[in-house]
BADRENDO-243123 format. One line per field, with one value per residue (C-alpha): x, y, z. Coordinates in nm, 3 decimals. Example, Ala and Ser with C-alpha at 12.3 -4.5 7.8 and 13.67 -1.06 7.14 Angstrom:
2
u: c(1.230 1.367)
v: c(-0.450 -0.106)
w: c(0.780 0.714)
This chain:
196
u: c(2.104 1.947 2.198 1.954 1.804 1.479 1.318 1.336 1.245 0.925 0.846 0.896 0.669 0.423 0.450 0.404 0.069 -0.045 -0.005 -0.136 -0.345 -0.527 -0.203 -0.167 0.188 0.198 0.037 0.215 0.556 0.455 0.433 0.770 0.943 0.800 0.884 1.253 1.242 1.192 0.833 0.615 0.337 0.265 0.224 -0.082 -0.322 -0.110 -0.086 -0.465 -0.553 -0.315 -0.541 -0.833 -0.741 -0.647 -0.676 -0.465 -0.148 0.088 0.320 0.086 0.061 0.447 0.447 0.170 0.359 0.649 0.414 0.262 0.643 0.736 0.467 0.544 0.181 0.368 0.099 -0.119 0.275 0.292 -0.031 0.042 0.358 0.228 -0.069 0.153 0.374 0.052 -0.037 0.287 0.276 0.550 0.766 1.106 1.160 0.796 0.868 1.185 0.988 0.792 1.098 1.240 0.894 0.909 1.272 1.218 0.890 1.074 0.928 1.259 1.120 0.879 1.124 1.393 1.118 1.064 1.430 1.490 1.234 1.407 1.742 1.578 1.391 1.781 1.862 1.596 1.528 1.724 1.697 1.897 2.162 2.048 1.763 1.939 2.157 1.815 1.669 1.996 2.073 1.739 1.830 2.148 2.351 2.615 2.891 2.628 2.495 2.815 2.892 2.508 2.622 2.953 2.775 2.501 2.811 3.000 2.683 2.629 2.307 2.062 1.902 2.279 2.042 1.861 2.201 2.243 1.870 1.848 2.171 1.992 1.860 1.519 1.635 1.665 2.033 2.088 2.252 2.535 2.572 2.862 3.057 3.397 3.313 3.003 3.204 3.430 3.148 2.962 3.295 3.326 2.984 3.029 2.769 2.778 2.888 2.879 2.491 2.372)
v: c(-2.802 -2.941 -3.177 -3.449 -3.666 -3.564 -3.862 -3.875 -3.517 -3.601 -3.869 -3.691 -3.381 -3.636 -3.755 -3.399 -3.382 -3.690 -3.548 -3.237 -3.230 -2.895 -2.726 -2.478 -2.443 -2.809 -2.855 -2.633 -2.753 -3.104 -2.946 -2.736 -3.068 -3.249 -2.958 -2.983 -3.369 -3.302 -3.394 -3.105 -3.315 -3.459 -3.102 -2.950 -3.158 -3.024 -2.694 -2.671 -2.791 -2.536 -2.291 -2.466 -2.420 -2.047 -1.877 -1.574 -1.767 -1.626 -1.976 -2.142 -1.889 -1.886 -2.281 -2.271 -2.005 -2.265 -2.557 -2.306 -2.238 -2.579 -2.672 -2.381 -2.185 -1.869 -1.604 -1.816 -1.859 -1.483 -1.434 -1.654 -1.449 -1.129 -1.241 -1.425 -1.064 -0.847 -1.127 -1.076 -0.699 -0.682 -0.889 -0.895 -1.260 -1.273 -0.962 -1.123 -1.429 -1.225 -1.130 -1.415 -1.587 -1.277 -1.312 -1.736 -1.627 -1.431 -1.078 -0.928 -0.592 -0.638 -0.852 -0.569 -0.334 -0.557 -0.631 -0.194 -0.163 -0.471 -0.265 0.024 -0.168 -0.314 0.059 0.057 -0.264 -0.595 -0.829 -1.142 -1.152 -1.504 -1.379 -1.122 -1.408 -1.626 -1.339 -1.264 -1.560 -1.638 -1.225 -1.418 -1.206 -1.493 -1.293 -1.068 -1.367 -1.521 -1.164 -1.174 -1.561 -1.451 -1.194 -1.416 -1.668 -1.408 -1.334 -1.672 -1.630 -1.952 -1.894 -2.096 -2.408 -2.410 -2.408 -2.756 -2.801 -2.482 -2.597 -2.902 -2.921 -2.756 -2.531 -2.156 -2.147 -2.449 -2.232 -2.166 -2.578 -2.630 -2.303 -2.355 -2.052 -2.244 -2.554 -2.358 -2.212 -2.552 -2.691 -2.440 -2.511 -2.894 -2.959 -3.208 -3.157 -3.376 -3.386 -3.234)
w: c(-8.644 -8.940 -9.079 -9.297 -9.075 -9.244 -9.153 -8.825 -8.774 -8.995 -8.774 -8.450 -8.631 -8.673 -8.281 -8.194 -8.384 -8.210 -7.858 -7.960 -8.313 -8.271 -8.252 -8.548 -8.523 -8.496 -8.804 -8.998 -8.859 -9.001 -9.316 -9.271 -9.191 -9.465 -9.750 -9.582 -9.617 -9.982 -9.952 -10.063 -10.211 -9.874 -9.666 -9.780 -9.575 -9.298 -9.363 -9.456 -9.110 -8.954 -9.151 -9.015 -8.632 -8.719 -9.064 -8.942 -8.848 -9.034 -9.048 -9.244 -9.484 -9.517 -9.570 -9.821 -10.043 -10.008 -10.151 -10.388 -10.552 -10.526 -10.737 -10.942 -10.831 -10.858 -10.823 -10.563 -10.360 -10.397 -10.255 -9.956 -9.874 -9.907 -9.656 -9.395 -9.456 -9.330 -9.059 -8.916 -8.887 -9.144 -8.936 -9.161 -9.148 -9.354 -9.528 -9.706 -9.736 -9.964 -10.191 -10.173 -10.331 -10.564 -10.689 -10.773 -10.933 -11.172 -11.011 -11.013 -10.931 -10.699 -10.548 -10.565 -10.383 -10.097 -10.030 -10.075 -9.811 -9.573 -9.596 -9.473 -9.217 -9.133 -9.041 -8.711 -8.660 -8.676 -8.979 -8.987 -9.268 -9.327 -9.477 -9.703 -9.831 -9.934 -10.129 -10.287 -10.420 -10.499 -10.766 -10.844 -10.648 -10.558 -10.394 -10.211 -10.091 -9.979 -9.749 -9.606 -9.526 -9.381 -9.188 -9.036 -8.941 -8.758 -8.557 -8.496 -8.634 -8.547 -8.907 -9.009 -8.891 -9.217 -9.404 -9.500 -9.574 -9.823 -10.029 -10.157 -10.457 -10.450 -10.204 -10.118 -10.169 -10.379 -10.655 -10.364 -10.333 -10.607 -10.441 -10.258 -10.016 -9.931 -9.892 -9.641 -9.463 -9.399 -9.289 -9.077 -8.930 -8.946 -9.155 -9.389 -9.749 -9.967 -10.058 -10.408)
């Protein structure tokens, strides 16, 4: 569970990329870790060389569209997320990626389409709730996000990992951070909260 020892999980990223540095998924966990860590400007050499070893890994492309929006590259992070989305076969957990980078690029309707078509996905095929609750808050749907979170706790849904990480400032959920039914939630989960 990621509770913000950020440091040390860069630094065992980083060992994992010496024992094995032609590893896309290596690679592009480096730069996962390091956007996490709250290190964005570091990750690109990381995630180009995951792009390197495989242009059609669909991780990389998710992790460059988070770089992209960190740095406020909206249309080039909505590009990203719509190719790691078709890389992926429309895998959902890339698919909401893609509203979620929608909805924080101010694309409210395109971001409303995607998440339409992810609730009728939800009817045939699982989608974690976790993921609901990102794009949600990310429309400013607070309470919608807060049931999608309650949901994904009752399922003890290992998405919850991310939790602590995405209420910091700069991320997914950070507009959740100052909430008391967060605070209860990340109680209930043990995670720390005071940060933010």
């Amino acid at each position: 569970m990621d509770t913000g020892r950020f440091d040390e999980s860069v630094r065992e990223s980083y060992k994992a990329k010496d024992l094995d540095p032609l590893s896309a998924l290596i690679n592009s966990s480096v730069a996962s870790r390091l956007c996490t860590a709250g290190r964005c400007e570091e990750a690109t050499p990381h995630v180009l060389a995951a792009l390197e070893l495989d242009p059609d890994f669909p991780l990389a492309h998710v992790n460059l569209a988070r770089i992209y929006t960190h740095e406020g590259k909206f249309p080039d992070a909505i590009a990203e997320a719509k190719r790691a989305a078709l890389l992926s076969n429309n895998n959902p957990n890339f698919v909401a990626n893609l509203a979620y980078v929608y909805a924080v690029s101010g694309e409210r309707k395109h971001a409303t389409e995607v998440l339409s078509t992810l609730q009728k996905t939800s009817k045939i095929q699982y989608v974690a709730p976790y993921q609901f609750a990102v794009i949600y808050s990310a429309l400013g749907a607070k309470q919608k996000s807060y049931s999608a979170l309650r949901k994904a706790f009752d399922e003890r849904s290992p998405f919850l990992n991310n939790l602590y990480a995405d209420t910091l400032p700069g991320g997914r959920l950070a507009g959740l951070r100052k909430e008391a039914e967060l605070s209860r939630l990340l109680h209930a989960l043990r995670l720390p909260e005071d940060a933010g």
